[in-house]
N, C-alpha and C positions, 0 to 999 in steps of 0.2 A: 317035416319035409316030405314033400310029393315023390314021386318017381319019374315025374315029365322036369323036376327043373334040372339042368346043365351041369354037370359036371366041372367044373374049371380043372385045363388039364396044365399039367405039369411043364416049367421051360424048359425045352430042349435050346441045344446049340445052332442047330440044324446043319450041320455038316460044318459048323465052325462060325457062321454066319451069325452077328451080332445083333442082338434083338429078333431074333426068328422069333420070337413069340410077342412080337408087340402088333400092335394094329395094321392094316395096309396104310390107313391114312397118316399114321402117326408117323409110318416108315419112309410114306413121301414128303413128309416136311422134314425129316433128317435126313432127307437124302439131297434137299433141294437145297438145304443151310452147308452142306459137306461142297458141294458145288460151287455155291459163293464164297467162300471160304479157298476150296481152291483157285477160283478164278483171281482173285484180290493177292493172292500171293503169287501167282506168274506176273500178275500189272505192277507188283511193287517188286519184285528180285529181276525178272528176266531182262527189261529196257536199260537198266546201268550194264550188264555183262553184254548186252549187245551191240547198241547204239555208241559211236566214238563221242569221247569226251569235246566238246568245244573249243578252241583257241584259244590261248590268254591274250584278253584283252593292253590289247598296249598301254607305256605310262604316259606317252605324247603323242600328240598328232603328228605325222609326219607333214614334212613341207612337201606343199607343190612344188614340183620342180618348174625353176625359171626359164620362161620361152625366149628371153630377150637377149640378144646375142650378145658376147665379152666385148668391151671397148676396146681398142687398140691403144696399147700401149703408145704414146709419143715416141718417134724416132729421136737418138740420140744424134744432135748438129755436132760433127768435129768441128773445134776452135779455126776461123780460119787463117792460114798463115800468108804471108806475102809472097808474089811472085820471087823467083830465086834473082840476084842481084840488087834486090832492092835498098840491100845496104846494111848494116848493122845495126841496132838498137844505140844511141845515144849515151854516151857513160854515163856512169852516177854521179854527180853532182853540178855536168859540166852540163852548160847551155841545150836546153828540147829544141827542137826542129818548129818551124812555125806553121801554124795551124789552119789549114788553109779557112776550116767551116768557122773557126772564131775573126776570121778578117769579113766573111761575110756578115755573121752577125754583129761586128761593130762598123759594118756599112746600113744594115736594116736600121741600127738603133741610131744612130745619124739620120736617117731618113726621116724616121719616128720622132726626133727633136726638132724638125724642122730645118735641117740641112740640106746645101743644094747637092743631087746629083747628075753627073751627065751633060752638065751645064742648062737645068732646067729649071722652074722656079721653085722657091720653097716650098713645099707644104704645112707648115705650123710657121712658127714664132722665128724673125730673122733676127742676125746678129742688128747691131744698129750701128751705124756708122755716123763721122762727124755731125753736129747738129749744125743745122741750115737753115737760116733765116727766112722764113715764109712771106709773101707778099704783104704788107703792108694791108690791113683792113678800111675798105671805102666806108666812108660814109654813107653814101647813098644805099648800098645793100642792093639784092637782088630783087628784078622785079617791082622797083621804087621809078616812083616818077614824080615830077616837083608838080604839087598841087593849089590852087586859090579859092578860096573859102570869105563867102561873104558873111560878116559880121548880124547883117539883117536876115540872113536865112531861116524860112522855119524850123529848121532842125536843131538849132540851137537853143541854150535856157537864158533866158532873161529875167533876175529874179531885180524888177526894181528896174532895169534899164528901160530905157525905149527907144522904139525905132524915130529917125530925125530924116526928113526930105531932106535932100542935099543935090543941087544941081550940077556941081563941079564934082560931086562924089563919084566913087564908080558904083556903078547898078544906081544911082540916084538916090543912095540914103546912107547913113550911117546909124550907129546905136552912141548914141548919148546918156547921159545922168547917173554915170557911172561912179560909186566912189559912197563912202560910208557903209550901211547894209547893200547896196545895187550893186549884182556882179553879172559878167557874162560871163556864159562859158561856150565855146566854139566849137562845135563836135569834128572829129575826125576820124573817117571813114576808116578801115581796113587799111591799114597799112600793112603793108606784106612785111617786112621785116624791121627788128628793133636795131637805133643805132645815133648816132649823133646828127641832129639837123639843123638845117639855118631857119631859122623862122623869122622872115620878115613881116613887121607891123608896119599897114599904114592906119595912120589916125590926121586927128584935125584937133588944134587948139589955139587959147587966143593970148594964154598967156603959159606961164610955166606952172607944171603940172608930176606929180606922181603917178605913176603905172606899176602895179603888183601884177607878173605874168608864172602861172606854174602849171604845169604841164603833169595832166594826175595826179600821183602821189608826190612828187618829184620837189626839186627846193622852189622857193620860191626867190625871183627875181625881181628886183628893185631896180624902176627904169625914172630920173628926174629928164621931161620933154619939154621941150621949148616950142617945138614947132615953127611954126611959119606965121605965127602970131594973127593968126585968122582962121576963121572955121569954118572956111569954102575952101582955103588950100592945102591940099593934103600933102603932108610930110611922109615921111619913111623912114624906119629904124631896123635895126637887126642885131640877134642876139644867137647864140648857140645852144641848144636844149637836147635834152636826149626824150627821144618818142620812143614808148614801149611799141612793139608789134599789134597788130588788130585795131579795134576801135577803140578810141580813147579822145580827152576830153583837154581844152587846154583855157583854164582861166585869169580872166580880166579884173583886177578890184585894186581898191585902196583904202583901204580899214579906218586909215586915218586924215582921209581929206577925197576933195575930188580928183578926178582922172580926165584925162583926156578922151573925147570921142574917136570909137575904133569903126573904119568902116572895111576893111578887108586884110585877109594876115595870107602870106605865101610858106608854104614849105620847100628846103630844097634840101 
């Protein structure tokens, strides 16, 4: 050992002071850690002893309170009673007093069944009174007028007939060869209403003769003619048929022999 190297001197306290004998540097990092050290322990003890504790939190939400005004209770209506004198109630068991709104309502439901009021006329269903014998139904019908219809006309069907000159005829011809297949049949127009008519035939023959006349669907009528025993002069017959309404048809035949020639038939 030299006499230049260092002596290391002994630790003193230095007037009390802890680590007097340790480095300056050493002394500023204990001095710096003492610092943090206290600063950590004001930030965790001093804010609970200072700062108030928070509210407790409620278990419910409170309600808003309602802006919309209370309803008014209903006024109680006292029962109402009758003016004084108006009389006493009715006993028990004896005879009610009569009602004036039920005579009305059994005048409404009269009215509603078709009763008279007021001396006015029914409105619904009337009683019916004795039954009364109605006029008598015409024949002729409404709007009917007596018509003549020539046999020869083209409107007509001729299955088998033919048209015959005839100068004593009217219109100047008749329909002939009437009788086994050969029928006529006579159209008739628009008849305005159905109803029983007189239908007269004239025809021509020379000796005695069968005539089959039927009218539509209708029966058929069986006429035995004599005539006037020539066939320039014309005879005339008349029978009763019922005419449906509208157009309809009225035929001439004899299935089982000849017929007379027809030259003109009248409705009336």
């Amino acid at each position: 050992m030299t006499d230049d190297a260092p002596i290391p001197e002994a630790p003193t306290t230095d007037g009390g002071r802890p680590h007097a004998g340790l480095s300056p540097g050493l002394r500023r990092r204990l001095g710096w850690a003492s610092l943090a050290v206290g600063v950590a322990a004001i930030v965790a003890f001093i804010p609970p002893l200072v700062l108030p504790a928070p509210p407790p939190a409620p278990d419910q939400p409170l309600a808003a309170p309602s802006t919309a005004p209370p309803m008014p209770s209903a006024p109680r209506i006292p029962p109402a009673s009758g003016p004084a004198g108006s009389g006493p109630p009715p006993a028990a068991g004896g005879p009610s007093a009569p009602d004036p709104t039920a005579a009305d309502s059994t005048a409404a439901g009269q009215n509603a069944a078709g009763q008279t009021s007021g001396g006015g006329t029914p409105t619904g269903r009337t009683t019916a009174g004795p039954a009364t014998a109605g006029p008598a139904p015409t024949t002729a019908g409404p709007g009917f007028r007596p018509m003549s219809l020539h046999a020869a006309d083209a409107a007509n069907l001729r299955n088998g007939a033919r048209v015959i000159e005839c100068a004593t005829c009217d219109g100047g011809s008749r329909v002939g060869y009437i009788g086994g297949p050969n029928t006529l049949a006579i159209r008739v127009p628009e008849m305005p209403a159905a109803g029983e008519r007189t239908l007269v035939i004239v025809y021509e023959t020379q000796d005695l003769r069968t005539l089959k006349v039927a009218v539509a669907d209708g029966p058929v009528h069986t006429l035995t003619l004599a005539g006037a025993g020539d066939y320039l002069i014309p005879a005339r017959t008349s029978i009763s048929v019922y005419v449906p309404a509208g157009t309809t048809w009225i035929r001439f035949f004899n299935d089982s022999g000849d017929a007379p020639d027809i030259n003109r038939i009248e409705l009336r």
